[in-house]
DOGU-326020 format. One record per residue: residue in one letter; residue number from 1; x, z, y of N, C-alpha, C in turn; chain. Coordinates in steps of 0.1 Angstrom, whole numbers, plus 5000, padded with zeros to 4 digits. Layout:
DOGU-326020
atom r:A; k:NUM; n.u:X; n.w:Z; n.v:Y; ca.u:X; ca.w:Z; ca.v:Y; c.u:X; c.w:Z; c.v:Y; c:A
...
***
This chain:
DOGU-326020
atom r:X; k:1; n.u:8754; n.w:9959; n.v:2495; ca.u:8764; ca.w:9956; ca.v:2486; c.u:8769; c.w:9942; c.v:2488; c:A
atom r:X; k:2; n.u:8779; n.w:9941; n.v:2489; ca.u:8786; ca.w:9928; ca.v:2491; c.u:8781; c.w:9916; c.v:2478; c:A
atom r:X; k:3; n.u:8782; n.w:9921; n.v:2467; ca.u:8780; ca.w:9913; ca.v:2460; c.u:8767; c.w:9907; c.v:2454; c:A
atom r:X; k:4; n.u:8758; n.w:9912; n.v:2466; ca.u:8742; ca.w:9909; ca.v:2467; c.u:8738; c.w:9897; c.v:2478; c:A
atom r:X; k:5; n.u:8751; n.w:9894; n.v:2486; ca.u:8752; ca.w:9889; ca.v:2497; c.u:8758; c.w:9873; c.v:2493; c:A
atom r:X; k:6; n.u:8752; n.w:9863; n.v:2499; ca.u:8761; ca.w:9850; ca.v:2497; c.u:8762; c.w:9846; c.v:2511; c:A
atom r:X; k:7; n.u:8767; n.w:9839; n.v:2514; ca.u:8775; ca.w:9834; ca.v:2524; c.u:8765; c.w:9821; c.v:2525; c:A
atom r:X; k:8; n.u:8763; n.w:9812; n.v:2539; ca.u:8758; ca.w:9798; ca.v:2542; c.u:8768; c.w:9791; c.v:2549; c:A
atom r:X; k:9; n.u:8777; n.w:9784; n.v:2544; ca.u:8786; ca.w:9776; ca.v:2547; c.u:8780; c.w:9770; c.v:2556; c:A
atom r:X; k:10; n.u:8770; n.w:9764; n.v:2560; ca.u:8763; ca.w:9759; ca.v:2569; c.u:8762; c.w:9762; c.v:2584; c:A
atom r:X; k:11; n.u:8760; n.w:9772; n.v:2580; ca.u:8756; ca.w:9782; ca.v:2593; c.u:8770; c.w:9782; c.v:2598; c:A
atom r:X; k:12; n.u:8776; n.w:9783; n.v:2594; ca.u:8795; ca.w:9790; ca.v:2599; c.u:8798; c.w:9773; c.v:2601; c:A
atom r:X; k:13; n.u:8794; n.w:9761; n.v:2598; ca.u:8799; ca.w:9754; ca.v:2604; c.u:8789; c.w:9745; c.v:2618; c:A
atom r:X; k:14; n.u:8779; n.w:9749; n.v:2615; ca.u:8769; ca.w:9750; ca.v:2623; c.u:8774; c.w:9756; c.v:2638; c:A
atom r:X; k:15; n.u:8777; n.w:9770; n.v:2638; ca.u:8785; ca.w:9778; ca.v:2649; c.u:8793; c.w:9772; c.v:2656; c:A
atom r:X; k:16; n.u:8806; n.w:9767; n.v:2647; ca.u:8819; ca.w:9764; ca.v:2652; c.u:8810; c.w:9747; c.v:2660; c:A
atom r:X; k:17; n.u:8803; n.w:9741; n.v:2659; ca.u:8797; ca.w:9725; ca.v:2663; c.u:8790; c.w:9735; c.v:2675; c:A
atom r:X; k:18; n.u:8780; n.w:9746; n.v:2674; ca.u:8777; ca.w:9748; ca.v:2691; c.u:8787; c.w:9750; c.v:2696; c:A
atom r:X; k:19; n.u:8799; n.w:9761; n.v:2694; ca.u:8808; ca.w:9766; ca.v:2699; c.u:8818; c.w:9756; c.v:2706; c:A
atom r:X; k:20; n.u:8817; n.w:9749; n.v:2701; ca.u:8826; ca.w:9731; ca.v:2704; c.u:8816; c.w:9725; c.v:2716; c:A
atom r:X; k:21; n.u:8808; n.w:9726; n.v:2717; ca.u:8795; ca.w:9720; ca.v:2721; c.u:8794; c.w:9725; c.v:2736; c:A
atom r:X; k:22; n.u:8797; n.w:9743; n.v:2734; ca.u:8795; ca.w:9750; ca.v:2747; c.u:8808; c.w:9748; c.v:2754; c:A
atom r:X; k:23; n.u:8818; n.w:9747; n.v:2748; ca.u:8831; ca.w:9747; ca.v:2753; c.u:8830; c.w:9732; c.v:2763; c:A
atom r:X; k:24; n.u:8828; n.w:9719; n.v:2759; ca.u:8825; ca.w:9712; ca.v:2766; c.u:8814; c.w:9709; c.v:2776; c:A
atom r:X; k:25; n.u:8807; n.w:9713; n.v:2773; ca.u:8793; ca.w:9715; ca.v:2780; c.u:8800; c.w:9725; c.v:2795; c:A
atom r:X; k:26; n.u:8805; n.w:9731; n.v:2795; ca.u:8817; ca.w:9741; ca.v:2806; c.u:8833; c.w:9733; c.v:2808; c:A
atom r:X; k:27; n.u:8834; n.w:9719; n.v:2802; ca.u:8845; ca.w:9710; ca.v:2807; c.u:8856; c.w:9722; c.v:2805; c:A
atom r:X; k:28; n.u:8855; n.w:9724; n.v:2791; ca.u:8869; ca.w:9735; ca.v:2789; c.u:8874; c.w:9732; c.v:2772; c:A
atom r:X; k:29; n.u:8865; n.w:9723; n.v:2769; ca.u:8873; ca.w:9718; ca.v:2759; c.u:8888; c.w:9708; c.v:2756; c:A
atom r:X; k:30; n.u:8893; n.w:9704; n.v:2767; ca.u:8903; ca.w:9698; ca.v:2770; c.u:8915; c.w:9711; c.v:2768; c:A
atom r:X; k:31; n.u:8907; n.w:9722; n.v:2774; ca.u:8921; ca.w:9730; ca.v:2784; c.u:8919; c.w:9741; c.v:2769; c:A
atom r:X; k:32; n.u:8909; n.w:9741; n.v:2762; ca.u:8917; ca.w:9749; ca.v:2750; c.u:8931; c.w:9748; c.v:2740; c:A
atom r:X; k:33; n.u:8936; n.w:9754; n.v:2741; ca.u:8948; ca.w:9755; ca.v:2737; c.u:8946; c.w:9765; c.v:2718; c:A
atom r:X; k:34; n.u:8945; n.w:9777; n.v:2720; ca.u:8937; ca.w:9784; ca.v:2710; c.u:8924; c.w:9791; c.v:2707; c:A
atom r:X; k:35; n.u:8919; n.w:9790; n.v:2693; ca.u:8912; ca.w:9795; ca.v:2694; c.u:8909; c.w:9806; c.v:2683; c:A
atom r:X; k:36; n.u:8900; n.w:9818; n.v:2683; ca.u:8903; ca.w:9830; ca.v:2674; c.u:8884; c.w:9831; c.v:2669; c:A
atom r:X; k:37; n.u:8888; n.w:9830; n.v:2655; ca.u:8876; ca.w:9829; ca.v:2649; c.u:8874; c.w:9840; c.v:2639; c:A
atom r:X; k:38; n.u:8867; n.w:9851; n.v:2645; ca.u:8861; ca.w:9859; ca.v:2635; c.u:8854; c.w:9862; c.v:2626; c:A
atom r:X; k:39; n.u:8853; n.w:9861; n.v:2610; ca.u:8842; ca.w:9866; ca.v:2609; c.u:8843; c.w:9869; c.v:2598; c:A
atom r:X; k:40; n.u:8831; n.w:9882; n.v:2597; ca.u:8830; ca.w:9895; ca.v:2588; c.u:8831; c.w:9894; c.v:2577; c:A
atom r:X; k:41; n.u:8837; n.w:9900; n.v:2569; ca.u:8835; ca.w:9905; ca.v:2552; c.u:8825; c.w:9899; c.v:2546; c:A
atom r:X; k:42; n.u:8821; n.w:9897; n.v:2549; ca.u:8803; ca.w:9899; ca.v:2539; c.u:8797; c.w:9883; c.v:2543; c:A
atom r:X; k:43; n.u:8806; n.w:9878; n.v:2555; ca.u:8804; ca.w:9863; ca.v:2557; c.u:8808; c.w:9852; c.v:2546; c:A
atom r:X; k:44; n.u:8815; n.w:9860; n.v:2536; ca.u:8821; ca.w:9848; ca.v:2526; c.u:8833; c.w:9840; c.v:2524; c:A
atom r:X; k:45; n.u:8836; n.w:9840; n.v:2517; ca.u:8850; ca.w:9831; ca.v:2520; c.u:8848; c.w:9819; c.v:2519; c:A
atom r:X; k:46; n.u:8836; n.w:9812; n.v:2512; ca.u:8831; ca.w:9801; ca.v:2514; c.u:8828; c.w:9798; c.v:2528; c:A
atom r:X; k:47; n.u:8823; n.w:9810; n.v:2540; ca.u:8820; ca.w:9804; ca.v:2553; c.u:8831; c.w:9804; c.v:2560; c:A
atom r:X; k:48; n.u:8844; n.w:9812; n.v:2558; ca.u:8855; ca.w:9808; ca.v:2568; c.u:8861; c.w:9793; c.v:2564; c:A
atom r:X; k:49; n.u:8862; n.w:9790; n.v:2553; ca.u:8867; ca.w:9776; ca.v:2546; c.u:8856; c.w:9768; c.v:2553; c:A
atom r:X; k:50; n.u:8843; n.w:9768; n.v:2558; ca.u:8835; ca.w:9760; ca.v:2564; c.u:8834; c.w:9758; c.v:2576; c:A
atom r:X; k:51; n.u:8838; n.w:9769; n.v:2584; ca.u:8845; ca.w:9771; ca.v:2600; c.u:8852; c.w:9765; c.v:2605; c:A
atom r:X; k:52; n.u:8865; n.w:9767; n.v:2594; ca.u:8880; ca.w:9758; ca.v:2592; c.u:8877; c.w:9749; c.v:2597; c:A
atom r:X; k:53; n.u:8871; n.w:9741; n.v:2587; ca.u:8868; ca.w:9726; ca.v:2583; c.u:8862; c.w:9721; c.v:2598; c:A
atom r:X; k:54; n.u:8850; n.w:9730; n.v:2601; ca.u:8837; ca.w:9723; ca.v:2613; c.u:8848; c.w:9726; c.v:2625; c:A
atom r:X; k:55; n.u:8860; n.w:9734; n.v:2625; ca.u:8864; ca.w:9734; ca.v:2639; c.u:8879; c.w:9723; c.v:2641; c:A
atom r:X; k:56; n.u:8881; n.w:9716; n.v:2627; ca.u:8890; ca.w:9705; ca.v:2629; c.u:8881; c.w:9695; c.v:2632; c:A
atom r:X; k:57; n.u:8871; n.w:9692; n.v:2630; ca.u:8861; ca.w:9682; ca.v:2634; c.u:8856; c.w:9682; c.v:2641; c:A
atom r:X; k:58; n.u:8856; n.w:9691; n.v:2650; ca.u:8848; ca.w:9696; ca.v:2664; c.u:8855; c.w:9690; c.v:2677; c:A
atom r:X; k:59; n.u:8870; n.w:9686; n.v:2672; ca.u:8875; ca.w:9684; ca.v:2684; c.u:8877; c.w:9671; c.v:2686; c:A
atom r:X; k:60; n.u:8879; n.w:9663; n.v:2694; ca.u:8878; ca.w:9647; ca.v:2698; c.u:8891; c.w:9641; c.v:2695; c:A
atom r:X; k:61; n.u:8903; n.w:9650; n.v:2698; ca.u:8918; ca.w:9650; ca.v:2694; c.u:8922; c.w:9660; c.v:2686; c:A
atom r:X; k:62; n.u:8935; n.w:9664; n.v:2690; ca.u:8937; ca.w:9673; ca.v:2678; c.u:8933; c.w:9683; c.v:2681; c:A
atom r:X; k:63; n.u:8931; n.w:9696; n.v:2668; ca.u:8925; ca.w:9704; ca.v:2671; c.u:8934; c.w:9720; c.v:2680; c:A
atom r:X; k:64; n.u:8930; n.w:9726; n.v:2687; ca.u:8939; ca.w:9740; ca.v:2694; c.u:8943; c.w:9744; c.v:2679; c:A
atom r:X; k:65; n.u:8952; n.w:9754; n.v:2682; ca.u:8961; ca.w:9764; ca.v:2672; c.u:8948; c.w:9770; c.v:2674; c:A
atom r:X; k:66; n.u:8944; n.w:9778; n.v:2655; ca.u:8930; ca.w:9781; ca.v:2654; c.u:8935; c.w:9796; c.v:2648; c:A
atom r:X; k:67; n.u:8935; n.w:9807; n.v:2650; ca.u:8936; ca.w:9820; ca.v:2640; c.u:8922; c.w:9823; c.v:2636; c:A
atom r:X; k:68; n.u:8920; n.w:9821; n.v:2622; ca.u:8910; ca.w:9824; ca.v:2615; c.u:8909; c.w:9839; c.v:2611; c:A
atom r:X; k:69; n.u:8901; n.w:9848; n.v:2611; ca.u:8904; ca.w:9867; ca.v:2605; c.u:8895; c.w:9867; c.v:2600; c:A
atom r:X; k:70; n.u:8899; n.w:9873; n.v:2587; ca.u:8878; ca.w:9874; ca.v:2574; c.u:8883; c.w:9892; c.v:2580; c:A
atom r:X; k:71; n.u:8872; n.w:9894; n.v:2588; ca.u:8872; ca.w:9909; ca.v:2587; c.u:8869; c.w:9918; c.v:2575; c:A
atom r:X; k:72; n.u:8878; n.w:9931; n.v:2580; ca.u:8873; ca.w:9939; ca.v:2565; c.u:8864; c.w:9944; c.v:2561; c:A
atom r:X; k:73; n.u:8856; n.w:9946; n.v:2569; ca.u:8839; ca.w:9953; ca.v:2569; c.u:8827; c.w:9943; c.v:2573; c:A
atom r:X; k:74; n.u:8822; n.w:9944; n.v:2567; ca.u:8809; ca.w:9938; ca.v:2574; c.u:8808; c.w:9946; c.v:2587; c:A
atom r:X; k:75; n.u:8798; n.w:9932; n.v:2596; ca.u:8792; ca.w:9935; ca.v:2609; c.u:8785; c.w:9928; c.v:2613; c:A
atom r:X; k:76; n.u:8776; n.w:9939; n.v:2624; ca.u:8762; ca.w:9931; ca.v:2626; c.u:8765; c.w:9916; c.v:2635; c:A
atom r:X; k:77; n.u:8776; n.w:9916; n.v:2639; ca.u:8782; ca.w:9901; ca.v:2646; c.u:8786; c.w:9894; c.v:2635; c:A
atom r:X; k:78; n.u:8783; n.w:9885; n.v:2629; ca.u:8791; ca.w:9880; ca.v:2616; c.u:8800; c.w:9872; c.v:2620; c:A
atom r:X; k:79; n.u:8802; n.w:9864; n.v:2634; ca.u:8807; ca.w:9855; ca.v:2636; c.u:8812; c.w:9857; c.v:2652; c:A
atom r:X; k:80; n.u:8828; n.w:9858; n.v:2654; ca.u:8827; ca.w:9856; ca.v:2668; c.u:8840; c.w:9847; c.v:2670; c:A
atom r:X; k:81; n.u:8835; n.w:9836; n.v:2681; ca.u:8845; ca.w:9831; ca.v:2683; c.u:8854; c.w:9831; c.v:2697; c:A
atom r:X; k:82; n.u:8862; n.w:9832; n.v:2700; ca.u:8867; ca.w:9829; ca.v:2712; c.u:8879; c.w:9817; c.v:2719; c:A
atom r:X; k:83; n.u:8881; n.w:9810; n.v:2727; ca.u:8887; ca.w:9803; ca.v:2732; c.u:8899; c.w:9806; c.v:2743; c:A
atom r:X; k:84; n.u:8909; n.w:9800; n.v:2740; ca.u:8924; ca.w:9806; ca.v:2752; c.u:8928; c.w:9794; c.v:2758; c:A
atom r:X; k:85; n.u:8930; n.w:9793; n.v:2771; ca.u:8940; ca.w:9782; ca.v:2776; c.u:8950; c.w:9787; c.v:2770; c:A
atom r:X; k:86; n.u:8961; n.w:9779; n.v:2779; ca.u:8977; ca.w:9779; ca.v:2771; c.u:8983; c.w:9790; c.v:2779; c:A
atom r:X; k:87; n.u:8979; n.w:9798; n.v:2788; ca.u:8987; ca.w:9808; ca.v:2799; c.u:8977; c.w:9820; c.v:2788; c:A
atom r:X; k:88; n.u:8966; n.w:9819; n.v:2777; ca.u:8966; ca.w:9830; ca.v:2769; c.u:8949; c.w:9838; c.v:2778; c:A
atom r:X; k:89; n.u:8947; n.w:9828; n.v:2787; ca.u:8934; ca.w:9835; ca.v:2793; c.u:8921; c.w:9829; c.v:2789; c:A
atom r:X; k:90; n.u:8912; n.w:9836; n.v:2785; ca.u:8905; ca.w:9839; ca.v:2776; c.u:8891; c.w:9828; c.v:2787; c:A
atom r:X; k:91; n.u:8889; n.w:9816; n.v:2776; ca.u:8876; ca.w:9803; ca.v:2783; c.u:8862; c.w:9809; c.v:2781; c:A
atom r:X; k:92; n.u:8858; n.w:9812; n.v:2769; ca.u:8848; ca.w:9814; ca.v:2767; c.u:8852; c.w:9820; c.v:2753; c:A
atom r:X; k:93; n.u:8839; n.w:9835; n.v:2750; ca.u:8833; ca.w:9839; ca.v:2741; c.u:8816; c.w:9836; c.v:2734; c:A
atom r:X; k:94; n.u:8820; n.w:9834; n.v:2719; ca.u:8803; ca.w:9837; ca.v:2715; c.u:8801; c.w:9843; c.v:2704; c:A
atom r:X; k:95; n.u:8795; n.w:9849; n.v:2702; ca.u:8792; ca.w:9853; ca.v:2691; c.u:8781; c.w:9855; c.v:2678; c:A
atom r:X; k:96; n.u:8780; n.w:9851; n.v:2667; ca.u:8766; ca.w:9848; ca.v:2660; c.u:8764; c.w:9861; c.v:2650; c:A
atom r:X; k:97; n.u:8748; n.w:9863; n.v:2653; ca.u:8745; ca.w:9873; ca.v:2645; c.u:8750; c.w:9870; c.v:2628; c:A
atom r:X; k:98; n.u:8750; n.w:9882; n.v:2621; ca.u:8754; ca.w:9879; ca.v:2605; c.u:8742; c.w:9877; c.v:2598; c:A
atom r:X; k:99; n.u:8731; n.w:9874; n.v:2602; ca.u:8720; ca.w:9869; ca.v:2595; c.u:8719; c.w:9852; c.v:2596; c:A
atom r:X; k:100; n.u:8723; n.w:9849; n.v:2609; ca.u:8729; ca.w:9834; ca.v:2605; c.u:8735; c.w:9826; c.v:2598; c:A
atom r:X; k:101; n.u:8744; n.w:9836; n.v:2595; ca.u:8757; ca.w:9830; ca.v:2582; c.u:8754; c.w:9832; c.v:2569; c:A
atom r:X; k:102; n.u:8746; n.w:9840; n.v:2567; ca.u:8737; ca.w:9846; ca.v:2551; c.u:8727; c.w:9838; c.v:2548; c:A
atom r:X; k:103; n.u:8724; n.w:9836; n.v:2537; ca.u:8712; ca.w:9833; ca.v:2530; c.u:8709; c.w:9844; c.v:2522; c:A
atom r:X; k:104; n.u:8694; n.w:9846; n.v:2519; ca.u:8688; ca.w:9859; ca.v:2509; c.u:8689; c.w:9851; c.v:2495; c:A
***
């Protein structure tokens, strides 16, 4: 039940700081252009507002055009994010289980 579930703001901004982390770590943090941030239902609306937040701060300059999506279902991915240059080709994918984003 969803409303047995809380969300860890932490974790979801936790994600977006590796996510930022691997992107440079692969010298592709420059060349992101957008980025598309998944995550599930049951992740909280408190953890996309903390995604938001960790992925304007994740960047050195300004941040890529970011599409945030609260999916409508829960899933065992709670979290996926991906990265585009500016020609729309796809840098890097990750994605974090939904027990990372949850607290019991």
């Amino acid at each position: 039940m969803l409303a047995d579930r809380h969300s860890d703001p932490s974790s979801a901004r936790d994600a977006a700081r590796r996510f930022a982390a691997a992107l440079a770590a692969e010298a592709l943090l420059d060349q992101t252009a957008r980025l598309e941030a998944t995550l599930a239902a049951d992740g909280g609306l408190e953890a996309l507002f903390a995604l938001e937040q960790a992925l304007d701060l994740s960047w050195p300059r300004a941040t890529p055009t970011c599409e945030l999506i609260w999916a409508t279902e829960a899933a065992g991915e709670g979290l996926r994010l991906r990265a585009f240059d500016e020609a729309g080709r796809l840098l890097l994918v990750r994605a974090y289980c939904a027990k990372g984003l949850k607290h019991g």
